[in-house]
C-alpha positions in Angstrom: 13.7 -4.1 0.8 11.3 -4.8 -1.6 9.0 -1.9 -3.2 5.5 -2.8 -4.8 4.0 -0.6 -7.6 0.4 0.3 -6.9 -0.8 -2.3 -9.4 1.2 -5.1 -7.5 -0.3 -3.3 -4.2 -4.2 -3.6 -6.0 -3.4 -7.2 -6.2 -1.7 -8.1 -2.9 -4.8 -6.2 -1.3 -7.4 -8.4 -3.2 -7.4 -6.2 -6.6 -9.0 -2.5 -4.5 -9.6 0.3 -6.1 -7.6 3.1 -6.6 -10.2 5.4 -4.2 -10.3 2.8 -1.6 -6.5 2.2 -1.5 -6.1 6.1 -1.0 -8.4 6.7 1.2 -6.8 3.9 3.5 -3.5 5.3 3.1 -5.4 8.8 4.2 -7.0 7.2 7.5 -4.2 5.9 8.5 -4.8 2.2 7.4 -1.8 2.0 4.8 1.3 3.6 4.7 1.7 6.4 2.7 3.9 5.9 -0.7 7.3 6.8 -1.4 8.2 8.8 -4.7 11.0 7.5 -6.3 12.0 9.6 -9.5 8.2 10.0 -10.9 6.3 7.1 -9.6 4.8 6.1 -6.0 5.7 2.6 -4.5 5.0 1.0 -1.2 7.3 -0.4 0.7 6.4 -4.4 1.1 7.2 -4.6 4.5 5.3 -2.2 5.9 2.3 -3.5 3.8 2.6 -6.5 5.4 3.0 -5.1 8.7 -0.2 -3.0 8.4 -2.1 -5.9 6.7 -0.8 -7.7 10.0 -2.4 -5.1 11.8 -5.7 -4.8 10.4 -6.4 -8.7 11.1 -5.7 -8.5 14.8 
């Protein structure tokens, strides 16, 4: 499983802001981020899967 950082998120999600990336992840849109040691990643899959989502 791959993780993205948020700035390789911004970029696979057409280079968002940081408000409107949270406020997805908030409403449900995104998944929420996992913490691993200090720092948030999402997991790539499940970005995919919810960008799948969103287009149907």
């Amino acid at each position: 499983m791959r993780y993205l950082t948020f700035r390789e998120l911004q970029a696979k999600l057409g280079n968002r802001g940081r408000t409107t990336i949270y406020r997805d992840v908030e409403a449900g849109r995104l998944p929420r981020p996992v913490k691993i040691g200090s720092r948030l990643y999402w997991a790539e899959a499940d970005i995919d899967a919810a960008i799948s989502a969103l287009e149907e």
